[in-house]
Every structure is written in C-alpha cells, then in structure tokens.
C-alpha positions in Angstrom: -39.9 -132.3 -9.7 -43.9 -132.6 -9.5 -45.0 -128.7 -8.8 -48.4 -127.8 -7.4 -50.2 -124.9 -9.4 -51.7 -122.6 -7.2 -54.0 -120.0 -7.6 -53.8 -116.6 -4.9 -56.9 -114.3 -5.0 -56.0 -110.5 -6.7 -57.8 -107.4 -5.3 -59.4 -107.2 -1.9 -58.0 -110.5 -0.7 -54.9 -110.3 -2.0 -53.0 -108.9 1.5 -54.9 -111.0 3.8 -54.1 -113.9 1.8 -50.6 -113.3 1.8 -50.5 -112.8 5.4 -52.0 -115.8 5.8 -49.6 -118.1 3.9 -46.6 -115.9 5.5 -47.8 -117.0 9.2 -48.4 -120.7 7.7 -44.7 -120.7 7.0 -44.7 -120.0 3.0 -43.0 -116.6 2.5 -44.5 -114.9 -1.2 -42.8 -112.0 -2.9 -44.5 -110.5 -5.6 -43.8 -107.4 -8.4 -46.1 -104.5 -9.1 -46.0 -105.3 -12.6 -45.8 -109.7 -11.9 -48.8 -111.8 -11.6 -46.3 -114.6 -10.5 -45.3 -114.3 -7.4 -41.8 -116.5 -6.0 -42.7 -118.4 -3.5 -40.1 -120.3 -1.0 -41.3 -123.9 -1.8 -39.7 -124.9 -4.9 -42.7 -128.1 -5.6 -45.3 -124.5 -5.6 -45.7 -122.1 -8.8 -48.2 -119.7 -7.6 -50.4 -117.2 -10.3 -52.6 -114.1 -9.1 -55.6 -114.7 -10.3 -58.9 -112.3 -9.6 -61.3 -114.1 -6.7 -64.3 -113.8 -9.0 -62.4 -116.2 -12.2 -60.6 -118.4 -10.1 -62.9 -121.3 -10.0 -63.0 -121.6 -13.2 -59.8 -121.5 -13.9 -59.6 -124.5 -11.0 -62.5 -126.5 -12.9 -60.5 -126.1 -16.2 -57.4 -127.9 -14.7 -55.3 -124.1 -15.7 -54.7 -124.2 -11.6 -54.3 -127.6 -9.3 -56.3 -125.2 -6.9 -56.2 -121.7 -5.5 -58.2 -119.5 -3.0 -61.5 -117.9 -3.9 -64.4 -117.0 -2.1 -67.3 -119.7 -2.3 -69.6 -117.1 -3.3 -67.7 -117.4 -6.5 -67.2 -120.8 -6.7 -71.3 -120.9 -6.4 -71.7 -118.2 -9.2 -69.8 -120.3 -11.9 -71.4 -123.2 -10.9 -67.8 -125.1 -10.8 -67.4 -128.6 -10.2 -64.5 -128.5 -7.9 -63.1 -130.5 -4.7 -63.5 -128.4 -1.4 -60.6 -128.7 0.1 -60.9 -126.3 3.5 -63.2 -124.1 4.8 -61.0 -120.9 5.6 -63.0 -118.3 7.6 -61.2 -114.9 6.3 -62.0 -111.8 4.4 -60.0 -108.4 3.7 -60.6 -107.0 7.3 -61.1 -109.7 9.6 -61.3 -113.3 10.2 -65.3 -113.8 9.8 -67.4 -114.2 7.0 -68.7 -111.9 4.3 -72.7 -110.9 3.4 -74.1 -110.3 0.3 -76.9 -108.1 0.9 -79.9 -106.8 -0.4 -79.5 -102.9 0.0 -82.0 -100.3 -1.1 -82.0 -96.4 -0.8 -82.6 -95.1 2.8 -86.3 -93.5 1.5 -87.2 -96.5 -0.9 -90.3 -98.4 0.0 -88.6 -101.5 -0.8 -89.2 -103.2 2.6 -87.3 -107.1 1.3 -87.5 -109.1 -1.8 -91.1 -109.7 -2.5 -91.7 -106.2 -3.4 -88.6 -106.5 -6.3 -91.2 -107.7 -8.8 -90.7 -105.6 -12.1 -87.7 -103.6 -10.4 -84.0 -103.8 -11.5 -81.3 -105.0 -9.3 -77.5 -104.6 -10.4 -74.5 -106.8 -8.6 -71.7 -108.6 -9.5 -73.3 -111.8 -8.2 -75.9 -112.4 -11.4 -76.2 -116.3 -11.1 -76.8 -116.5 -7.1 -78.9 -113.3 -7.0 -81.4 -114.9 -9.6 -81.5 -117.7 -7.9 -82.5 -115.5 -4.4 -85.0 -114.2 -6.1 -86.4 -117.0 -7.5 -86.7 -118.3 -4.1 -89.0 -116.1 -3.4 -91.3 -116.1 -6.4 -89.6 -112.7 -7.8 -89.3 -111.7 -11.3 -87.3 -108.9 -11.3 -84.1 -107.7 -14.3 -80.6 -108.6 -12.9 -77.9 -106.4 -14.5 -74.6 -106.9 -13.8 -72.3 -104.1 -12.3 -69.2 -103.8 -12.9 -67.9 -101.7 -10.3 -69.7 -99.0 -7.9 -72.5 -100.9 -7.1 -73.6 -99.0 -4.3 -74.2 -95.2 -6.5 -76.8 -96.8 -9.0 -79.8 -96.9 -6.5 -82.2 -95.1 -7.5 -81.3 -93.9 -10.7 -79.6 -96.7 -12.4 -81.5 -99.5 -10.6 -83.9 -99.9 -8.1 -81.5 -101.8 -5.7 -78.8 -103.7 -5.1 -76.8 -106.8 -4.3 -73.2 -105.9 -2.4 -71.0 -107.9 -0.7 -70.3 -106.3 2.9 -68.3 -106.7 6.1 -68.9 -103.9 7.8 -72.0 -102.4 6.3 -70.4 -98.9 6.5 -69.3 -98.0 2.8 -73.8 -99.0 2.4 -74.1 -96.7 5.0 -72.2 -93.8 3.5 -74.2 -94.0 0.2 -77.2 -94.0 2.3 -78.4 -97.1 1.8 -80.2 -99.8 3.8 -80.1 -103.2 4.1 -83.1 -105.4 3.8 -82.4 -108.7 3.6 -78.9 -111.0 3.4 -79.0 -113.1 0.2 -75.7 -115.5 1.3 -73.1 -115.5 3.7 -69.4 -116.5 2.2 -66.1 -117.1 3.2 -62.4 -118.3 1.3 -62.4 -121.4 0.6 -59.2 -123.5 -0.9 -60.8 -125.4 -4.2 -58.9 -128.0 -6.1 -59.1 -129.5 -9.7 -61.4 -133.1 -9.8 -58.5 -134.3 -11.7 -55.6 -132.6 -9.3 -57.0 -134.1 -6.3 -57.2 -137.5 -7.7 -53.4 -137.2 -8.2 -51.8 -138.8 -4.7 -48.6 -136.3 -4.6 -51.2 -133.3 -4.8 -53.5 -134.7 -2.7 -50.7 -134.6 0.0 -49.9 -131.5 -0.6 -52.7 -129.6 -0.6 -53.5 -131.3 2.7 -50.4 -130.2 4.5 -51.4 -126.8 3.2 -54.6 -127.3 4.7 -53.5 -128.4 7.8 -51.1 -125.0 8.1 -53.3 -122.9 6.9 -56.0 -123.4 9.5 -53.2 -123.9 12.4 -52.0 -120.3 11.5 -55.9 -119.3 12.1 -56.3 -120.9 15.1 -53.5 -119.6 16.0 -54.8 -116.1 15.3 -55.4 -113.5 18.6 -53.7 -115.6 20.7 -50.3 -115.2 22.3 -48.4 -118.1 24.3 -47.6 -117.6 28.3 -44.8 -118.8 29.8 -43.9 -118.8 33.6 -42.5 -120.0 36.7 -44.2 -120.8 40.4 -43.3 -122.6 43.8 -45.4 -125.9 43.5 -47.1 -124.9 46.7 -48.5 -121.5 44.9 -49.7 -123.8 41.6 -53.5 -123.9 43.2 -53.6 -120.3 43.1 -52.5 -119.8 39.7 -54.3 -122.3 37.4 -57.3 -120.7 39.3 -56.3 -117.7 37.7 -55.9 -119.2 33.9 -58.8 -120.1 31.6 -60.0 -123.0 32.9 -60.4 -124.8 29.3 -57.0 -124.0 28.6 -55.0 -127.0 30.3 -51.7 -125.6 30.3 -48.2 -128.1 29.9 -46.8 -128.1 33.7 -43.6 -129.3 34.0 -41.1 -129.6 37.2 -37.6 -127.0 37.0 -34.4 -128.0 38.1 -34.5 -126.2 41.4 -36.6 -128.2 43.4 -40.0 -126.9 44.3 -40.6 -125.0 41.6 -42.0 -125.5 38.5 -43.0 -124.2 34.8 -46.1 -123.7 33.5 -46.7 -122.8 29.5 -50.2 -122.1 27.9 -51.8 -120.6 25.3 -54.3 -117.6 25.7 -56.7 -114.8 23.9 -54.2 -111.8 23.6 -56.5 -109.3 25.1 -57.0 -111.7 28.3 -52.9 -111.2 29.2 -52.8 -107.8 30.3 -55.8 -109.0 32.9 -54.8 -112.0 33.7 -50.6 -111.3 34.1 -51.3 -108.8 37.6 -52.9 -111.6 39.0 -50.7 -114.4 38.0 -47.8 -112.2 39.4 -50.2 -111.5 42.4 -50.8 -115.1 42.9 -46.6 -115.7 43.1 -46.1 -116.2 39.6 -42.1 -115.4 37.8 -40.4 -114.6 35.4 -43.3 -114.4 32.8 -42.4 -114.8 29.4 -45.2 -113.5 26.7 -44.4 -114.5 23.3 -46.5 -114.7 19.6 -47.8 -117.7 17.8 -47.6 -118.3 14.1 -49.8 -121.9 14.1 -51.7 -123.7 16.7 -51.5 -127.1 15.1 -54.3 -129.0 17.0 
C-alpha cells in the first residue's frame, strides 16, 4: 500500500495543527516521548518535525510534504510545490508578522537608521534581505531563543515573529516596521507531487483542510415556519447566506437550514422565534466544503 509521508509542525503549531486535521476528519494520537504520531488513515505515516527544518526536509524528498510556515520555506530558500495557502497560527486563524522591534527609548525610528547596528532573529536569510532592501548594512546574528531580552545590551534590535504584539510589549519594546507577513502553508516534494497517487492525495487533504477553516466560527441553523411567515424570516437571516428551504410533511409549513457566524445566533434566534420561527435546532460544523 503506497503511504504518504507527512510532515506536522513541532512547537508553537503543533496544537493548532492538530486541531486542524482532527476537524478535517484525520484523528492524530501522539506520545510525549514519540515524534511519530498514529494517525487513522493507514495510506499516511506522519513525523513531527520543527516548523523552522521542515522545508528542507520536504525539498530533500525525507517528507512527501508537511506543514510549515512560509516564512520558513522562504528562509531555506526551498524549491518546493505550494500546495495550499492555510491562514493559521498558534492563537488564531490570521496571519503572523515579523517585526522590526527596538527598545521603548531607542532612537531607532525604522530600518534606515540600522546602518552599523546589530540585529539578532531567528529569520537570518529574509531579515538580510529586508535590509538590503533598504540600502542597510547592518550585522545579523542569529538568536536562538529569547529574542526579545537582547535589546539593548546584546543587540541593538530585533526581528520577532508576533501575533499579538503583547509578549514585545512586556519587554518594552516597540515596533517600527513589519519586515513580512506569514502564514502555514502545506509544501510538497517536486518529485512527490509529480507522483499521480500523491498528487490526489494531498489534494483531498487540501480540499478538507480548508473546508474545516471555512467552516471555522460558524454554526449551522436549523428550523421550522408556516410558509405564510417565510417573508418575515429570511428578512431576518444574512442576506448573503441563501439558506436550503424545503417543504415538511404537514402542509403549510416548511424547513429552512443555513449556515451562520456563531456570534450572530444569539441576535438573530429572538427574532427568528419573534418572526414565528420553531423548533430551532443550533448545531456545530466540522467542514464547509464549498
């Protein structure tokens, strides 16, 4: 049996990634001691790899593909096959910044004034590259790990990766400019993708990963109404939303089922029930497969 090699992101993506997967309907089980987690699809062996190697690993044909951030996939420069665009981090589903962040009091006002300064970050490769954008010459170390306590002592600013901004905040430090936004992205091999079987694969993952985020903060609505009152409800639902209508076995009435933003239902149920809607039926979504 052909198996598909698939490499899941260790550290800071790890639980959002898993989440993910579990609401696209592949259930992962994994050790504390294991960097192989079981999986429930028996044509998938899946590895943990860290975010920051896994391109490589992809380019090198060691994984068919795996999940990584494209931040990392630009840092190693790797020759790989985009396969989707996954807009997720560790808090939320929106994209990550990399930042340019200097101490509160520093006079560092963006990057033309790095010239001669020192800037430690994980993100070497791209971070030259910003800077020489703009004409900089300035020493790039790399960090490796508590980036944001070496302004000013250990270098003159940094490079961080942020969602929030708050842990910059709470070392008191400000950001001046945003070197490059990023989001997951699912890579494959050149080779691997080239291979029909995987190719299909990797496509029906695709296709469920981005049905379980579209499916993401909303909630289905079920319910029933006398097909004289039907005006006065779809007035009250989302107008964008064209929800399945359908006739009931007692006549005059019929069913109506949509999908909405979860935090719309508790507005939008008092009126539905005030507009002669029954027996409502609120229930969760795991995939919106468009």
């Amino acid at each position: 049996m052909p198996k598909l090699r698939l490499g899941i992101p260790k550290g800071s993506l790890q639980e959002a990634t898993f989440d993910l997967l579990r609401r696209a309907g592949y259930y992962i089980q994994v050790s504390s001691r294991s960097y192989f987690p079981s999986v429930d699809d028996e044509e998938m062996e899946c590895v943990l790899i860290r975010a920051q190697e896994m391109a490589r690993y992809v380019e090198d044909g060691v994984l068919d593909a795996g999940l990584t951030g494209r931040d990392w996939v630009l840092e190693n420069n790797a020759e790989v096959v985009e396969v989707a665009d996954l807009v997720y981090a560790k808090q939320s589903f929106s994209k990550v910044r990399w930042v340019l962040a200097v101490p509160e009091s520093s006079p560092i006002r963006g990057p033309q004034d790095l010239n001669g300064k020192v800037v430690a970050t994980e993100l070497v490769k791209v971070t030259e590259k910003y800077l020489a954008g703009h004409g900089v010459r300035a020493k790039v170390e790399f960090s490796w790990g508590a980036t944001e306590m070496k302004p000013p002592e250990l270098a003159d600013a940094i490079v961080e990766v942020t969602e929030t901004g708050s842990s910059l905040r709470a070392n008191k430090l400000k950001i001046v400019d945003t070197v490059m936004e990023s989001n997951t992205v699912l890579i494959a091999n050149c080779s691997s993708w080239k291979d029909g079987w995987i190719k299909e694969k990797l496509g029906n993952i695709k296709m469920l990963l981005e049905g379980a985020m579209l499916a993401h903060g909303k909630v289905g609505l079920m319910l029933n109404i006398p097909k004289e009152k039907l005006a006065d409800v779809l007035a009250v639902l989302p107008a964008l939303k064209r929800p399945t209508i359908s006739d009931l076995s007692e006549s005059g009435w019929v069913a109506i089922n949509t999908v909405l933003e979860e935090k719309l239902v508790r507005v939008i149920i008092p009126k539905l029930k005030k507009a002669g809607a029954e027996n409502l039926v609120e229930y969760p979504l795991n995939k919106i497969v468009m």
